[in-house]
C-alpha positions as CSV (number, residue, x, y, z in Angstrom):
1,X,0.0,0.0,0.0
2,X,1.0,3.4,-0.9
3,X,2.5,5.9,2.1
4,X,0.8,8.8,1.2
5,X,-2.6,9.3,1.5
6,X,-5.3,11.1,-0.4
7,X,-6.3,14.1,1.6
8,X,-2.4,14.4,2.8
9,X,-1.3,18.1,3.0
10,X,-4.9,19.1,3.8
11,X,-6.1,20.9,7.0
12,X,-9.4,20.7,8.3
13,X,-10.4,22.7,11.5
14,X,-13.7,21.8,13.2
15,X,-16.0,23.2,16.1
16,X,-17.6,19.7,16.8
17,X,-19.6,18.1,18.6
18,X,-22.0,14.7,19.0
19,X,-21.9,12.7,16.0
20,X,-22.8,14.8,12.5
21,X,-19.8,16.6,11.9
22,X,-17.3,14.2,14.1
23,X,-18.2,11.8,11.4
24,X,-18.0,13.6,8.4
25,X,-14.4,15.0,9.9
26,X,-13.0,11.7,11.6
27,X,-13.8,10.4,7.2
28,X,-11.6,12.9,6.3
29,X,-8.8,11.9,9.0
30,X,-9.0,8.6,7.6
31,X,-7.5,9.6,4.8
32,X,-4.6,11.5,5.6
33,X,-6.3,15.1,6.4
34,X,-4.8,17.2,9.2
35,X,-7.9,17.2,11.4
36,X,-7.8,20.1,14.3
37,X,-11.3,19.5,16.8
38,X,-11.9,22.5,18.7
39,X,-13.2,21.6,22.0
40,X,-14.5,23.7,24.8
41,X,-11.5,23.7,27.8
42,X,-12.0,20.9,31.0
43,X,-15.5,19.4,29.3
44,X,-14.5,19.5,25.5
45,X,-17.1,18.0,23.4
46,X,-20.0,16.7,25.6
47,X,-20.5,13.1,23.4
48,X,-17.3,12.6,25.7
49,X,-19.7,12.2,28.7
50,X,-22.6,10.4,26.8
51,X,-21.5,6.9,28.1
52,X,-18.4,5.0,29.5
53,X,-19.0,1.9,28.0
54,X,-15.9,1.5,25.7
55,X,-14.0,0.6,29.0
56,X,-14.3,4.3,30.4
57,X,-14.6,5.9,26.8
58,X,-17.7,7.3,25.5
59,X,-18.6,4.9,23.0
60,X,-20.2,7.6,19.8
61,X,-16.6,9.3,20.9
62,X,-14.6,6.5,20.5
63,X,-16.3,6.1,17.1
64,X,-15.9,9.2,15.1
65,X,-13.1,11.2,16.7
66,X,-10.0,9.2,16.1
67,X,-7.0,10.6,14.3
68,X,-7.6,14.1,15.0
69,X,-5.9,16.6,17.3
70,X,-7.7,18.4,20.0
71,X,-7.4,21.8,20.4
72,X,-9.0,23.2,23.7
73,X,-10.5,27.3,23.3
74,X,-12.6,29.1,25.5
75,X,-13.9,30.7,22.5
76,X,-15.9,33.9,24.5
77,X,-12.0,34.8,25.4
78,X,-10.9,37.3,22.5
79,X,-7.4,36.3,21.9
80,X,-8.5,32.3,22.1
81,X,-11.0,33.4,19.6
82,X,-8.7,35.1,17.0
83,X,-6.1,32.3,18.0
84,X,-8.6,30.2,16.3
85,X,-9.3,33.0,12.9
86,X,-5.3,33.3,12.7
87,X,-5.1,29.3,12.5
88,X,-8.4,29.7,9.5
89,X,-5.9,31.9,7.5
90,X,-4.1,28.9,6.9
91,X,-6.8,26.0,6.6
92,X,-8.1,24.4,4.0
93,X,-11.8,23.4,5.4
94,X,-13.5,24.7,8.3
95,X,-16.8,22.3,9.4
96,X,-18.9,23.3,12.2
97,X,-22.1,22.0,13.8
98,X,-22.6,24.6,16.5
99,X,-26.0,25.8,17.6
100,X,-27.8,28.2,15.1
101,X,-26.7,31.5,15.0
102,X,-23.1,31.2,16.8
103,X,-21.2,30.7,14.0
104,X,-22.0,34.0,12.7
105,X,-22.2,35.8,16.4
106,X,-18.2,34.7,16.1
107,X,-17.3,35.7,12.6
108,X,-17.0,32.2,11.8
109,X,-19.1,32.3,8.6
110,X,-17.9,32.2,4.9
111,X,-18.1,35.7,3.8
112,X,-15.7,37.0,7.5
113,X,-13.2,34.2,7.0
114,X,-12.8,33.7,3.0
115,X,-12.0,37.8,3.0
116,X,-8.5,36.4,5.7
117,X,-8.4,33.1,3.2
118,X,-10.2,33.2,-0.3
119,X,-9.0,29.6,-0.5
120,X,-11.1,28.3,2.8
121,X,-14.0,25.2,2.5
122,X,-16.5,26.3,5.0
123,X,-19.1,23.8,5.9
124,X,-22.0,24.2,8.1
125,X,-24.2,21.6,9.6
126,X,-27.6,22.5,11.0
127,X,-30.3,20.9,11.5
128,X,-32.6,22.8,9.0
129,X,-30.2,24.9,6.9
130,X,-29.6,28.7,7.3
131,X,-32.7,30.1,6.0
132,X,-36.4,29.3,6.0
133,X,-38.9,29.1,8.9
134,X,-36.8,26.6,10.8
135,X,-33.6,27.6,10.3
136,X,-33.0,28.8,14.2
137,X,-34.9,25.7,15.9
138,X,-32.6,23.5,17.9
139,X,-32.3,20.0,16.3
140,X,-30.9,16.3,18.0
141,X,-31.2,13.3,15.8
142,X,-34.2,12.1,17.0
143,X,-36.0,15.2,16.4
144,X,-34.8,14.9,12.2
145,X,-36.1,11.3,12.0
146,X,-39.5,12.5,12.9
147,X,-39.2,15.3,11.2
148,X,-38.2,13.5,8.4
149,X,-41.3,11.2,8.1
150,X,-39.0,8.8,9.3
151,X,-40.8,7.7,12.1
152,X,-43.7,7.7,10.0
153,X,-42.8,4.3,8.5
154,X,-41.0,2.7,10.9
155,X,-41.8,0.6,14.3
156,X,-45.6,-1.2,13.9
157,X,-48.9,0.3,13.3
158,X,-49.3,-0.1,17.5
159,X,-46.6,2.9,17.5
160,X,-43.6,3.9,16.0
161,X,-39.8,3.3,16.6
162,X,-36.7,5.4,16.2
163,X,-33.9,3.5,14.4
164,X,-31.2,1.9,16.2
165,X,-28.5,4.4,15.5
166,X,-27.9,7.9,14.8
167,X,-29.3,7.6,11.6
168,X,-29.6,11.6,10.9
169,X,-26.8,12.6,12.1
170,X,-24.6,10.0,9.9
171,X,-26.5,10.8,6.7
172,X,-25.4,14.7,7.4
173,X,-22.4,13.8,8.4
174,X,-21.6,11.6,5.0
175,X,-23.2,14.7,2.8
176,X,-20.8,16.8,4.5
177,X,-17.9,14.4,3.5
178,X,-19.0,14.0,0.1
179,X,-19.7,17.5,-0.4
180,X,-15.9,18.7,1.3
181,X,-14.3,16.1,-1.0
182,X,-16.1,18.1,-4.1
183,X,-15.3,21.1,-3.3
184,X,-11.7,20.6,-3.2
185,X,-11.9,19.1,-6.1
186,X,-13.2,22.5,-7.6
187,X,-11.2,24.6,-6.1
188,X,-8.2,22.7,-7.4
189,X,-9.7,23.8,-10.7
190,X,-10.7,27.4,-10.0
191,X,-8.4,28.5,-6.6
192,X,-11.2,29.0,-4.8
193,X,-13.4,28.3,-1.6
194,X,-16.7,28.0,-1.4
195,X,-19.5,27.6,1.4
196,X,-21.7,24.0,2.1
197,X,-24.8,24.6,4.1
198,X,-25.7,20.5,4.9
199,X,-29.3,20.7,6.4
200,X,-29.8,17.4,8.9
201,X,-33.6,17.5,7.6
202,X,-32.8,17.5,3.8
203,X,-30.4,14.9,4.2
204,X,-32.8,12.5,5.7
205,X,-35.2,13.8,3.5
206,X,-33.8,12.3,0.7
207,X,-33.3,8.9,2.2
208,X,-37.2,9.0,2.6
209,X,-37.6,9.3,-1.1
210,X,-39.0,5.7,-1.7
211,X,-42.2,6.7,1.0
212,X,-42.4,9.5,0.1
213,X,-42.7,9.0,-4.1
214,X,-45.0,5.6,-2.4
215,X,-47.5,8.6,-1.0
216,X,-46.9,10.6,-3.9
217,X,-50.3,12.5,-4.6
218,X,-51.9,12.0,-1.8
219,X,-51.5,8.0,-1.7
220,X,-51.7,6.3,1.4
221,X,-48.2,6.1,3.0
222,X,-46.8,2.6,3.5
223,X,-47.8,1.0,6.7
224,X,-45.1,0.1,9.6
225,X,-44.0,-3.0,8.8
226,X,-41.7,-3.9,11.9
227,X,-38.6,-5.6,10.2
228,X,-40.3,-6.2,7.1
229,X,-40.6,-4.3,4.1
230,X,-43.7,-2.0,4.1
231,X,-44.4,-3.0,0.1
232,X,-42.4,-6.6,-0.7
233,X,-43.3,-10.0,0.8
234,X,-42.3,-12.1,2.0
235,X,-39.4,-10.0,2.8
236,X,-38.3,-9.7,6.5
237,X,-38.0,-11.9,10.3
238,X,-39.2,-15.5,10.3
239,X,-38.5,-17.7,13.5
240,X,-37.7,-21.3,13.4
241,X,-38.1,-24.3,15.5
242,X,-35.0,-23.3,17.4
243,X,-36.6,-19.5,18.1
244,X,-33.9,-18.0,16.4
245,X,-35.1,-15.7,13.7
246,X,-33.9,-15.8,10.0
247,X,-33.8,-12.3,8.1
248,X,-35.0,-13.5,4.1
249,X,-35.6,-11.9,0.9
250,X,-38.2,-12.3,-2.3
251,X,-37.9,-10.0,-4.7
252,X,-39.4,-11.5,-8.0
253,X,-41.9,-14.1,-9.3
254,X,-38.3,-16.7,-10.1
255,X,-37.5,-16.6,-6.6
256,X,-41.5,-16.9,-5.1
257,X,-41.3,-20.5,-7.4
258,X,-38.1,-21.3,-5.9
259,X,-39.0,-20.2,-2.2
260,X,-42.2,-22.5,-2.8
261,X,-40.7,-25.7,-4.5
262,X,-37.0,-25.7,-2.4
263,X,-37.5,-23.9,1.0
264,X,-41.4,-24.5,1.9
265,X,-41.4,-27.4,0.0
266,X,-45.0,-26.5,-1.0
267,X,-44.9,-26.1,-5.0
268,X,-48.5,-26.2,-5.2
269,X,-48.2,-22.6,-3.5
270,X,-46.1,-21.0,-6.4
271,X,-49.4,-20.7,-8.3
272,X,-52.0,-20.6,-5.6
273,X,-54.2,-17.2,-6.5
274,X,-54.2,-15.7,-3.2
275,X,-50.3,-15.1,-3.7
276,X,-49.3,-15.4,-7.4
277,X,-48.3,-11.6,-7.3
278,X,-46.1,-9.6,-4.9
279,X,-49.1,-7.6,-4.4
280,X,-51.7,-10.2,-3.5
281,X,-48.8,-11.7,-1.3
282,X,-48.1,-8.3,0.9
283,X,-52.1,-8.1,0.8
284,X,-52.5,-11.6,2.7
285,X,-49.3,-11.0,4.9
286,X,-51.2,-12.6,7.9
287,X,-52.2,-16.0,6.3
288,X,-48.7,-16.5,4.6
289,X,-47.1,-16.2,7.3
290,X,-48.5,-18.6,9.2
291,X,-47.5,-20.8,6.1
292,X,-44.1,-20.1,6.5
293,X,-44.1,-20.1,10.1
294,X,-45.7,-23.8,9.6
295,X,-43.1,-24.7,7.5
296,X,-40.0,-23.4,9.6
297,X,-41.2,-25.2,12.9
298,X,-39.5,-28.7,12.5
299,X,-36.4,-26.8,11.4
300,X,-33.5,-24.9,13.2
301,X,-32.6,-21.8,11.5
302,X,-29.2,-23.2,10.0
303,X,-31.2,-25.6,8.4
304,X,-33.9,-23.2,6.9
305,X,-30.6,-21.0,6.0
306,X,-29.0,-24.2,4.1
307,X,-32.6,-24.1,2.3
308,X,-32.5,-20.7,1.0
309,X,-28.8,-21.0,0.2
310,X,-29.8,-23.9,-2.0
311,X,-32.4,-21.9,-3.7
312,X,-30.0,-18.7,-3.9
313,X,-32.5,-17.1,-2.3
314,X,-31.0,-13.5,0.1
315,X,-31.3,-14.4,3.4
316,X,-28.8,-13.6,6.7
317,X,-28.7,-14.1,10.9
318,X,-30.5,-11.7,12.8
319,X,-26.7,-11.1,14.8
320,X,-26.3,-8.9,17.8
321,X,-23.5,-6.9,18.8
322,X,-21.3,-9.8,20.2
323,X,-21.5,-12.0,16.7
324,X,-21.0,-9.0,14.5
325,X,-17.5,-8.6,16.2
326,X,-16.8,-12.2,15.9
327,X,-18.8,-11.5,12.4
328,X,-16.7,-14.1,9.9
329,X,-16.7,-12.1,6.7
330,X,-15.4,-9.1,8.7
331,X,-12.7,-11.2,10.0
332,X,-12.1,-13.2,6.3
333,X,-11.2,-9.6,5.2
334,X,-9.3,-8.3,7.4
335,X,-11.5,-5.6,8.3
336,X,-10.5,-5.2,12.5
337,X,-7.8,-3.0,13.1
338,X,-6.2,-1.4,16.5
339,X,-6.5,2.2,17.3
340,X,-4.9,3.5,20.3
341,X,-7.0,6.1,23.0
342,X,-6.4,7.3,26.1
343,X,-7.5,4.5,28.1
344,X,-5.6,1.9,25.7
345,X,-5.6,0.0,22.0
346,X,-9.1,-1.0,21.5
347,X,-10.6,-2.4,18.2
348,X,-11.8,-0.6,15.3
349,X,-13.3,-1.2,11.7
350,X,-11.3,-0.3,9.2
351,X,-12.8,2.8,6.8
352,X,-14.8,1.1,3.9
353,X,-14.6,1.2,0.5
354,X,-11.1,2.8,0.1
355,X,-9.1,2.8,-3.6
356,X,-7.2,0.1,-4.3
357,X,-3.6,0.6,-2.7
358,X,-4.7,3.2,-0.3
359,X,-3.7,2.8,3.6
360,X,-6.1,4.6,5.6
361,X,-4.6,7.1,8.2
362,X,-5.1,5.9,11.3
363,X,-4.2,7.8,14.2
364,X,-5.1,8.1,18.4
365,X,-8.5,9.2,20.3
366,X,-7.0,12.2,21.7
367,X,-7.4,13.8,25.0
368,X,-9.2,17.1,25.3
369,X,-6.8,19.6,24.8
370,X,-3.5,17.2,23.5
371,X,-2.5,19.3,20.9
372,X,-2.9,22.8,22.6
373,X,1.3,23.6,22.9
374,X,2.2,22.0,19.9
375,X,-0.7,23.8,17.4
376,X,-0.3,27.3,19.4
377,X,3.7,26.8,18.7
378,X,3.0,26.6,15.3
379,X,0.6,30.4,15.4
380,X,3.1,31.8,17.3
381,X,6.1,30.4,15.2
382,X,7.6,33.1,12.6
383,X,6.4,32.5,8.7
């Protein structure tokens, strides 16, 4: 693998906090940007304190703010505060995700810092984006997923359910990555800077658009489904014999014939009119699951997996935390790595999806305020 990495030679500052723009930053890290995290003095960023479960680490912290150095500023002190506009004169990107309005309150917005550096990336991530009705309303990730219609669609009809993970807050954050990578892309062509205004609410916005084109016009909205798909089936959880649950697929009218003939072992099902369409099939959900449901009971789930394996029908393990580190295609590629913190190496995935002969960057979890003598050297440190 190559030595250098893509991003190397590029300096990103970011006033952070929780999980949107720590991810979109600790992406950039990963590939070889110079990532300087402003944090407030003592506390620093407060998803420090959201847990201690990665043995005395915040766990979100762990996640998304490795490889970056910390830079502690009380930022209502004047000369912290143009400590941090003298180290802007030399960066390439500035992200921040501070409450509405601060930014600006600071001079830390695109037209104050690109007249010190015409060069300068500035990206802000709000909840609702810098204009509009909503554009000074506080926003957590929760509050975008329902928002968002999210919420909408997902849990059961009995009430809904917010997903699993930070799902808003990721989908900003990998806007705001994808967006920072294009810009400096076009300001390699034309020299210069540019603003990004990533809006929490449009991002998740357009994850919604199958819903939302499936209630296009006034059409009823797809139903919660639980872990099933609101318009395909069967496609979701099915237990087995053992009560383990298996996670299976049908997409077309092939695989239903397959499904029928090699997995329920029922072929006289494949062209039984209550269920020789997708649609007549989600339409009698109930009564074709108790099918299924009939058919599973004598097996254990490996067996009704070796079934749909046979059948090359999609199917996985409903896995929990534990099995997904143990996961075996994880480990068949090499994916675990070691990162250090300041509690000790702990495990990490490795970034996804890089080039071909690209090493990631990989650097520490750093303590609040690391970095604060060596980065002030540098500002004070004749050009």
């Amino acid at each position: 693998m190559q030595t250098s990495h893509p991003l190397s030679g590029i300096t990103v500052v970011s006033i952070e906090h929780a999980i949107a723009a720590p991810f979109c930053t600790r992406h950039l890290a990963d590939l070889g940007a110079r990532v300087i995290k402003v944090e407030r003095p003592g506390e620093g960023d407060f998803a420090r304190a959201y847990d201690n479960r990665a043995r005395g680490m915040a766990s979100h912290f762990v996640w998304v703010n490795r490889s970056k150095e910390s830079l502690a500023l009380d930022l209502k002190n004047s000369e912290e505060l143009e400590a941090l506009h003298h180290l802007l004169e030399s960066a390439d990107v500035f992200v921040q995700n501070l409450a509405p309005g601060a930014a600006d309150r600071m001079g830390l917005n695109f037209d104050t810092l690109s007249k010190r550096n015409a060069g300068l990336i500035v990206c802000d991530i709000s909840g609702y984006g810098s204009n509009g009705p909503y554009r000074g309303k506080k926003a957590y990730d929760l509050l975008i997923q329902s928002e968002a219609g999210f919420l909408s669609v997902t849990g059961t009809e009995g009430g809904p359910v917010k997903a699993g993970c930070s799902i808003a807050d990721i989908s900003a954050g990998m806007y705001a990555y994808s967006s920072i990578l294009a810009a400096l892309i076009q300001r390699g062509k034309s020299g210069k800077g540019c603003r990004i205004d990533v809006s929490m609410l449009e991002c998740m916005a357009e994850w919604m658009g199958f819903p939302l084109y499936y209630a296009l016009d006034g059409a009823p909205p797809p139903i919660p489904s639980g872990a099933s798909h609101a318009s395909i089936f069967p496609y979701g959880p099915f237990a087995a014999g053992d009560k383990r649950t298996v996670m299976l697929g049908i997409q077309n009218e092939r695989e239903w014939a397959k499904f029928c003939e090699q997995v329920l072992e029922q072929p006289e099902l494949r062209n039984d009119d209550r269920f020789d369409t997708n649609s007549k099939r989600s339409a009698a959900r109930a009564e074709l699951t108790e099918i299924i449901l009939q058919a599973f009971a004598p097996l254990t789930a490996q067996e009704v997996i070796a079934r749909l394996e046979k059948a090359d029908i999609a199917n996985a393990e409903v896995r929990n935390m534990q099995q997904v580190w143990d996961h075996p295609q994880l480990r068949a590629r090499g994916r675990w790595m070691e990162i250090d913190t300041p509690v000790g190496p702990m495990p990490a995935l490795m970034p996804p999806g890089l080039p071909d002969g690209v090493a990631p960057y990989i650097g520490p979890v750093p303590r609040v305020g690391q970095h604060n003598e060596a980065i002030l050297g540098e500002l004070k440190a004749p050009a």
